[in-house]
C-alpha positions as CSV (number, residue, x, y, z in Angstrom):
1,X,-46.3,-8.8,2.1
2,X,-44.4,-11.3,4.3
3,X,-43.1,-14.8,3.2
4,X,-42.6,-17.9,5.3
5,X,-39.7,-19.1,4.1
6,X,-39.2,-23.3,5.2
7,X,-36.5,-25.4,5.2
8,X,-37.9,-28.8,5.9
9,X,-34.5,-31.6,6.8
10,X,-35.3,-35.4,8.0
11,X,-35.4,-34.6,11.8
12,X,-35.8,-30.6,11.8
13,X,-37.3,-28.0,10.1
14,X,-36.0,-24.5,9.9
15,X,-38.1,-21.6,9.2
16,X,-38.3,-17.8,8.8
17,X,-41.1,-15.2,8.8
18,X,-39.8,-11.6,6.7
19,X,-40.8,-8.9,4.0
20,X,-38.7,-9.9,0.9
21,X,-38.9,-6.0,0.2
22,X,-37.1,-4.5,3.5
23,X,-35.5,-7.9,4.4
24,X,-36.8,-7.5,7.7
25,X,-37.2,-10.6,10.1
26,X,-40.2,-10.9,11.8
27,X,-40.3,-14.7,12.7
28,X,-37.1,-17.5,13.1
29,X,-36.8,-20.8,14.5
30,X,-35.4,-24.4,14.5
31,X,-37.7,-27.2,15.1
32,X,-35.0,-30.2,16.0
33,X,-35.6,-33.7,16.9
34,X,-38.8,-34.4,14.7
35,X,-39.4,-38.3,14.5
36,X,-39.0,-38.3,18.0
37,X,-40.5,-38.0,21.3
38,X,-38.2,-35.1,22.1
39,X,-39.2,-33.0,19.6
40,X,-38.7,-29.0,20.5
41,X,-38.2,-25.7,19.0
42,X,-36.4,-22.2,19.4
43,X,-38.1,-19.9,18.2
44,X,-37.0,-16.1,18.0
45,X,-39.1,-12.8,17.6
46,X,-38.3,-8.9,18.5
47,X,-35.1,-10.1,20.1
48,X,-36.1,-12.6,21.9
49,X,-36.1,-16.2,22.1
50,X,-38.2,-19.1,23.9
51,X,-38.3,-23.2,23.9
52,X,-41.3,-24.8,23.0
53,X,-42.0,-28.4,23.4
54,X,-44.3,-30.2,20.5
55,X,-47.0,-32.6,21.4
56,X,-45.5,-35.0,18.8
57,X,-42.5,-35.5,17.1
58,X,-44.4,-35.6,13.3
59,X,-44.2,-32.4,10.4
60,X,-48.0,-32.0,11.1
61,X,-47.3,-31.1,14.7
62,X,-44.1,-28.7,13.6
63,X,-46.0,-26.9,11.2
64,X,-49.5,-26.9,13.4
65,X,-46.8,-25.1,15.9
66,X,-45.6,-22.3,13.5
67,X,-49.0,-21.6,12.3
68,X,-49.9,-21.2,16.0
69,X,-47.3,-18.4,16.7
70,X,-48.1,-16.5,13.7
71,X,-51.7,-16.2,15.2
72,X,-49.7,-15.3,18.7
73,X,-48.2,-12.5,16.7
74,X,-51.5,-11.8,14.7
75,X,-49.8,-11.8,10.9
76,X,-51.2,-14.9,9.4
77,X,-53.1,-12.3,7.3
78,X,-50.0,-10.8,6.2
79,X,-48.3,-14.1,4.8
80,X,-48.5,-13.8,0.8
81,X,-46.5,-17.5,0.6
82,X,-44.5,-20.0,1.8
83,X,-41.2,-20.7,-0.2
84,X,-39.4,-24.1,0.0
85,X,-35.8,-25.1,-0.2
86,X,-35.5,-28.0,-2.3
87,X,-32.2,-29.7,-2.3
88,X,-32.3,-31.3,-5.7
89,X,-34.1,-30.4,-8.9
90,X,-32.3,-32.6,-11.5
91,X,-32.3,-31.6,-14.7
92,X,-36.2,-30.9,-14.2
93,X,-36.1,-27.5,-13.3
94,X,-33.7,-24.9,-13.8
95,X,-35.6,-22.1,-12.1
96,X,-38.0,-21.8,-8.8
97,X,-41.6,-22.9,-9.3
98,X,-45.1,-22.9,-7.6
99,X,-45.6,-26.5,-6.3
100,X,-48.5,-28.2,-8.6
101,X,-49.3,-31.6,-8.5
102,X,-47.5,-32.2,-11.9
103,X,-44.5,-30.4,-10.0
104,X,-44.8,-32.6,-6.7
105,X,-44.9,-35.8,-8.9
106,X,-41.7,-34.4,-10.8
107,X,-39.7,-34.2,-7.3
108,X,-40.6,-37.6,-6.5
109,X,-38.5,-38.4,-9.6
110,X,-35.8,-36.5,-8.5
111,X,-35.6,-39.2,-5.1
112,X,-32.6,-41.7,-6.3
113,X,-30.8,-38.1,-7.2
114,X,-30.9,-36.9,-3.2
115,X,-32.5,-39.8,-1.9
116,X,-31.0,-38.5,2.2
117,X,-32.8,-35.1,1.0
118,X,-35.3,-34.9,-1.3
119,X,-38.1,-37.0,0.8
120,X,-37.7,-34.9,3.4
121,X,-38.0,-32.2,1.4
122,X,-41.3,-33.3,-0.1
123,X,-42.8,-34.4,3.6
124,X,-42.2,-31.0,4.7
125,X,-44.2,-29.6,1.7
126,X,-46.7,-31.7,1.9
127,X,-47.8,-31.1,5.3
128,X,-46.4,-27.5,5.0
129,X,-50.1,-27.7,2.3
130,X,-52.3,-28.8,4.4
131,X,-51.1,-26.3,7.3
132,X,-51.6,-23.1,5.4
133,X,-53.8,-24.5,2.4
134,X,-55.0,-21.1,0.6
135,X,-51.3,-19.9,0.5
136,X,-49.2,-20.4,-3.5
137,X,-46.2,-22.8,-2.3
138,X,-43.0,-22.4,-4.0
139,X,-40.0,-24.2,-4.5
140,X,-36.6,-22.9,-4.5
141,X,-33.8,-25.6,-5.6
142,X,-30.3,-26.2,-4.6
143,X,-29.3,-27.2,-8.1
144,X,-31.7,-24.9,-10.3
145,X,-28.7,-21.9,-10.5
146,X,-26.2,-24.4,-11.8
147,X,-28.8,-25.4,-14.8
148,X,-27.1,-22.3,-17.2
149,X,-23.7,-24.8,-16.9
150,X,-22.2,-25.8,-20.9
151,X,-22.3,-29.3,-21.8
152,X,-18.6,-28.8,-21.0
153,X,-18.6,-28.2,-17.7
154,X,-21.6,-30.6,-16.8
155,X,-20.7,-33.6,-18.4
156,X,-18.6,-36.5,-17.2
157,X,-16.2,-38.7,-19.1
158,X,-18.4,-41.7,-18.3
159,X,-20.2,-43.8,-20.7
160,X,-23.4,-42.1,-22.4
161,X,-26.0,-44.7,-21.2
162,X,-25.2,-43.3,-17.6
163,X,-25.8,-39.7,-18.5
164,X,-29.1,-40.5,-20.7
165,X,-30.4,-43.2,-18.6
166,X,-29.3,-42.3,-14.7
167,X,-28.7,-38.5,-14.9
168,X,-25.1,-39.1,-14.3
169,X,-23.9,-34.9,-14.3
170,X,-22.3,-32.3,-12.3
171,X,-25.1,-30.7,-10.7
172,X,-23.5,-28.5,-8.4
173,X,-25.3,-27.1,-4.9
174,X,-25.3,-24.1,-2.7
175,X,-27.1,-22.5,-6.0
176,X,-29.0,-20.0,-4.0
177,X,-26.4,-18.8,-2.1
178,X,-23.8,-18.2,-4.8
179,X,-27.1,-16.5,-6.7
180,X,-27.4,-14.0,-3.5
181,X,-23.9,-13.3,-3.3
182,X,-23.3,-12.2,-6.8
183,X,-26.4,-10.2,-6.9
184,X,-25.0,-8.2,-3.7
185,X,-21.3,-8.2,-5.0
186,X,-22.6,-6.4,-8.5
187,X,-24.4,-4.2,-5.9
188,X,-21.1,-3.9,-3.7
189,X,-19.2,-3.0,-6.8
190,X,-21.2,-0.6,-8.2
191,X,-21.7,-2.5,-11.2
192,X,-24.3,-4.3,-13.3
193,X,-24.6,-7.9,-12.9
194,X,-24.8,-8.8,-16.5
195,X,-20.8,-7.2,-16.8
196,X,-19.5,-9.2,-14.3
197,X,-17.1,-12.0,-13.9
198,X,-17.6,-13.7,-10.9
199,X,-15.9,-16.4,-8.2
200,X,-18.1,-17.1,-5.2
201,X,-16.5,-19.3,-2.6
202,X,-19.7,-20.8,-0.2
203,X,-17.1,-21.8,2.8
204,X,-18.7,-23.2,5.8
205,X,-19.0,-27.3,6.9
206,X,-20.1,-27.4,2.8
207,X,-18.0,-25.8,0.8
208,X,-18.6,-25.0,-3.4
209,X,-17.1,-22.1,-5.5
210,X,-18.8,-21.6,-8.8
211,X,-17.8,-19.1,-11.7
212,X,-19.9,-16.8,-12.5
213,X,-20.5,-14.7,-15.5
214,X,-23.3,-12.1,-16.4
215,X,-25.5,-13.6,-13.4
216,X,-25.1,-17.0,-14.4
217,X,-23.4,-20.4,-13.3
218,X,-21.2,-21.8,-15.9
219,X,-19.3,-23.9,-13.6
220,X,-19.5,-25.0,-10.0
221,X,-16.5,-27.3,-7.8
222,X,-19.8,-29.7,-6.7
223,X,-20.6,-32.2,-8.7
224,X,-23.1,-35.2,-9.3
225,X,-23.2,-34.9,-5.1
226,X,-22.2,-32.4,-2.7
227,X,-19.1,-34.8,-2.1
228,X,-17.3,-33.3,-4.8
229,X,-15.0,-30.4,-5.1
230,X,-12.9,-28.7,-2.1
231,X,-11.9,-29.6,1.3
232,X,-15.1,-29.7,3.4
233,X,-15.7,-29.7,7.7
234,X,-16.4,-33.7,7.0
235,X,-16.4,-34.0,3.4
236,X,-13.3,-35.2,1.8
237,X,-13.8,-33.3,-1.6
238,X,-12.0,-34.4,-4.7
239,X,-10.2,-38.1,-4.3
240,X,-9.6,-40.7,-6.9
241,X,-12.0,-42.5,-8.0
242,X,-10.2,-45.4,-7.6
243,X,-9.3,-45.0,-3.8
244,X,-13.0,-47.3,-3.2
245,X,-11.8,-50.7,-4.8
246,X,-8.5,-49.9,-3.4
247,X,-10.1,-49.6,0.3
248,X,-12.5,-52.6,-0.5
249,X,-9.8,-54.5,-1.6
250,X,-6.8,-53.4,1.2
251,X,-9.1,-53.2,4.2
252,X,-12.5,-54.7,3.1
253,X,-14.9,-52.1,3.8
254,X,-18.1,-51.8,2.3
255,X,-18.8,-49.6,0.0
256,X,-21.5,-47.7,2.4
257,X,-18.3,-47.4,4.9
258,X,-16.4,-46.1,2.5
259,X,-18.8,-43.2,1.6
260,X,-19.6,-42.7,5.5
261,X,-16.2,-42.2,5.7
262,X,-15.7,-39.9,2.8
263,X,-18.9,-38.0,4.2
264,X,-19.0,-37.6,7.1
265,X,-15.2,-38.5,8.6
266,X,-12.8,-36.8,6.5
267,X,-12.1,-33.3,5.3
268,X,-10.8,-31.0,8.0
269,X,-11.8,-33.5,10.9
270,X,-10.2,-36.1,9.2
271,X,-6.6,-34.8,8.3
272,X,-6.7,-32.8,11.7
273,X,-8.1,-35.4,13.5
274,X,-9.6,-32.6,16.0
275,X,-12.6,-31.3,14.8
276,X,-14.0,-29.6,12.0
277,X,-14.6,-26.3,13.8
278,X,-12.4,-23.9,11.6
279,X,-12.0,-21.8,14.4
280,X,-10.6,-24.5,16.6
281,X,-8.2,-25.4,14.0
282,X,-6.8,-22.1,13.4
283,X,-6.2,-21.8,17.7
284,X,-4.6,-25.6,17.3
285,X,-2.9,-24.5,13.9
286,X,-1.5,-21.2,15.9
287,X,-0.4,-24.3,19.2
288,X,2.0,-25.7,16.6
289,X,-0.6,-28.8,16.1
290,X,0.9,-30.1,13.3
291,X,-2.3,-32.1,11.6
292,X,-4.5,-28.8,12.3
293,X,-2.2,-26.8,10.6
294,X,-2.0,-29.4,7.3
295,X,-5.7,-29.0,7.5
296,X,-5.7,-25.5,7.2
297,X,-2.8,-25.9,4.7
298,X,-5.0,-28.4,2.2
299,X,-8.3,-26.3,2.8
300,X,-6.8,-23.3,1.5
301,X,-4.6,-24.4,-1.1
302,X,-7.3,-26.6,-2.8
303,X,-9.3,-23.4,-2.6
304,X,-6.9,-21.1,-4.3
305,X,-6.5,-23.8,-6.8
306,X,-10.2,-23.7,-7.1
307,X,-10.5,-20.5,-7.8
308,X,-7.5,-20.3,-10.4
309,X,-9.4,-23.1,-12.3
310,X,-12.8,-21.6,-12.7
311,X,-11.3,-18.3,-13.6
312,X,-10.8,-20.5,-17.2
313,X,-14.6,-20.4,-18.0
314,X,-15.1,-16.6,-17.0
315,X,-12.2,-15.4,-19.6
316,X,-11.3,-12.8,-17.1
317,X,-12.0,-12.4,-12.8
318,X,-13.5,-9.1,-12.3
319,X,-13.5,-10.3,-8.3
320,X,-13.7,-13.0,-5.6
321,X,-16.7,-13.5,-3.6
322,X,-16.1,-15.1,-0.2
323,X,-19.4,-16.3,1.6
324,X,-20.2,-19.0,4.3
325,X,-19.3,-19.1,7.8
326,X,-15.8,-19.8,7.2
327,X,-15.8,-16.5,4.3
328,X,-17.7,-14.3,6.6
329,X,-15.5,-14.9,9.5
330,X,-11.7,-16.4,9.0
331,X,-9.3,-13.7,8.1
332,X,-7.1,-16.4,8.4
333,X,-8.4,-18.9,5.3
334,X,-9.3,-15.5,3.2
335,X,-5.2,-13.7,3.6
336,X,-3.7,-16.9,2.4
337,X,-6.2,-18.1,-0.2
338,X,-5.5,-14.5,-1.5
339,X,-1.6,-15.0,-1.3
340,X,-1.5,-17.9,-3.6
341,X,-3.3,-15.9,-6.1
342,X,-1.2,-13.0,-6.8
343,X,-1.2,-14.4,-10.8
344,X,-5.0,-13.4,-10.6
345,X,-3.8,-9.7,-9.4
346,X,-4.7,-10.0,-5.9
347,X,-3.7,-7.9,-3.4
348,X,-4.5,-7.9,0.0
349,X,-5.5,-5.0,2.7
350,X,-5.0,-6.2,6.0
351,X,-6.8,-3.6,8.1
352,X,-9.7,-4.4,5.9
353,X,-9.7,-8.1,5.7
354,X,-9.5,-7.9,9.8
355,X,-12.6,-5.9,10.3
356,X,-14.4,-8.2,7.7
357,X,-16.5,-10.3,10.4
358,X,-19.2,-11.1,12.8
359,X,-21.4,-9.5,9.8
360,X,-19.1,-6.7,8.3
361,X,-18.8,-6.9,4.4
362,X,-16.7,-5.2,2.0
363,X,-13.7,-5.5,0.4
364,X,-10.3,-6.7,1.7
365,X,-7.9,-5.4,-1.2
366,X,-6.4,-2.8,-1.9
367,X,-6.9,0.1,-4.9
368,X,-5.7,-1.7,-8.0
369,X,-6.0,-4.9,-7.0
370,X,-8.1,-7.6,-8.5
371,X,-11.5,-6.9,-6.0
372,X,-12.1,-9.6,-3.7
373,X,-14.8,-9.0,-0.4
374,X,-16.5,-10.5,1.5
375,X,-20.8,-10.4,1.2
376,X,-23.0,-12.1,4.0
377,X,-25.2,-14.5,2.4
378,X,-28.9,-15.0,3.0
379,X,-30.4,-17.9,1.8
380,X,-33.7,-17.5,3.2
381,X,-34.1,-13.7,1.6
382,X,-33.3,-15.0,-1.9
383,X,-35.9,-17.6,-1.0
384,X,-38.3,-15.1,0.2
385,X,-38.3,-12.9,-2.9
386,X,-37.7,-15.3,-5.7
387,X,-41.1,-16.9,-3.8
388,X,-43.0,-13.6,-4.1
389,X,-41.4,-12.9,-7.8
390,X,-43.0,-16.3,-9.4
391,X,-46.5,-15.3,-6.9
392,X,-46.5,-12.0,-9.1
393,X,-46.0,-13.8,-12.4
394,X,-48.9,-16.1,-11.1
395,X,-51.7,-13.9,-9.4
């Protein structure tokens, strides 16, 4: 019962062969540079990895490859489905679906929403269809988690016409993470789900934290674009919407080098002005570099902040979730997010919080604290089985 799990970008295409049931991974690779004559992959099975060079840079050529290497390892047969992530659903769909027509023409609405994402996305399916045509498709979205978010919490103070006419909302992103990671936490815990109050904290180059309660979003730090919400590797987060006339005005840029700017030269790379490489931060940080160690500074204390604030919506924190490259594997941002929250009850273990990476979970508090730990988060599994789930509602 294996699922090909694909994650289809505008110049690579990520993908991942495994049984939903036993989480095993039969099948992994990155196929970078599509659109080009350079086009390659790295593909990994039992272990071991190889480079492959495609004939062609085009999707059809990427997924003529993969289709090729599950005939190498003879389990074509076993493929049930291939599951999609979709970056943007709107307000279309607020759970995963099998790609129909009606659902395909649907996305293509969704366009202005993502528009650096979603055509990607759609290319990828649509060749991903013609490469393995008598497979169900299914598509896993981004936003689709964050759907169960109040009026409240979704809506802007903006003029209605641009929420009814535009779709002008807080969507919020990283949905299937945060799903996995509070499915695993409950499991962690020793408790049910549906009695849980929840903070996850997705902390890599993106960042989001989203509350949590019962196994549902009702709030998220991401907003109408990933842009919003904390300190990112590039992303500024949260500025004033006012900051673009100002720089339009004080140093004429355009409003596309403003948002390149806000994108993809600011948050930690910005302030530090090093990189956005945590872990380079922290060694310039622990150098006395003064702009690394503001970095670090803003990162964490917008995070704590964060988290304090979408404790509101929950009514109570049962515990704190941290996921993400940056959760799985700085001690360092997770200790002093955790010190600025001792009104929340936190209390940290050291010992545990130190073992807590390169893969190890668990908590980092100590008994009586407020529970916060730290889960590894696998996107592509909570892909893989909420693919097979719709395939059994759909035989």
């Amino acid at each position: 019962m294996l699922t090909l799990v694909l994650n289809s970008g505008s110049s690579s295409v990520k993908f991942a062969l495994l049984d939903p049931r036993s989480s095993e991974v039969r099948l992994s690779g990155l196929i970078e540079r599509l659109g080009s004559d350079a086009a390659s992959a790295t593909l990994k099975t039992g272990g071991e990895k190889k480079q492959v060079t495609l004939k062609d840079g085009t999707y059809a050529s990427a997924f003529g490859l993969i289709a090729g290497e599950l005939d190498a390892l003879n389990v074509r047969q076993e493929v049930q489905a291939v599951g999609h992530r979709v970056v943007h659903g709107g307000e279309k769909f607020s759970g995963s679906v099998l790609l129909t027509p009606e659902v395909m023409a649907a996305l293509r609405e969704c366009i202005p929403l993502a528009p650096l994402h979603n055509p990607p996305n759609i290319a990828g399916i649509e060749a991903a269809q013609l490469a393995f045509p008598n497979l169900p498709q299914v598509g896993v979205f981004d936003t689709a988690f964050h759907q169960t978010m109040p009026p409240v919490a979704y809506r802007y103070a903006v003029p209605e016409s641009w929420y009814t006419q535009h779709g002008v909302r807080r969507y919020g992103f990283h949905g299937t993470s945060h799903q996995y990671v509070a499915q695993e936490a409950a499991r962690m815990l020793g408790k049910p789900l549906e009695d849980l109050n929840l903070v996850t904290a997705h902390l890599g180059n993106g960042c989001s934290a989203t509350a949590v309660r019962g196994g549902h979003s009702v709030d998220s730090s991401m907003g109408f674009t990933p842009l919003e919400g904390l300190v990112m590797g590039t992303r500024s987060g949260d500025v004033d919407p006012g900051l673009h006339d100002f720089m339009a005005r004080q140093a004429g840029l355009t409003l596309t080098q403003i948002m390149t700017a806000l994108n993809k030269e600011s948050g930690l790379l910005g302030v530090s002005g090093l990189t956005n490489d945590m872990r380079e931060l922290e060694a310039a940080s622990a150098r006395g570099h003064e702009r690394a160690a503001l970095a670090l500074d803003l990162f964490i204390y917008r995070l704590a902040k964060t988290v304090a604030a979408l404790s509101v919506p929950l009514g109570r924190l049962d515990a704190l979730v941290f996921t993400g490259g940056i959760g799985e594997n700085s001690e360092l941002v997770r200790a002093r997010t955790l010190g600025h929250l001792g009104l929340l009850g936190f209390k940290l273990d050291e010992h545990a919080n130190q073992r807590a990476v390169r893969g190890q979970g668990g908590l980092i508090t100590i008994p009586g604290s407020t529970p916060a730990l730290v889960v590894n988060t696998n996107e592509e599994l909570m892909i893989a089985r909420e693919t097979m789930r719709l395939v059994a509602l759909n035989p």
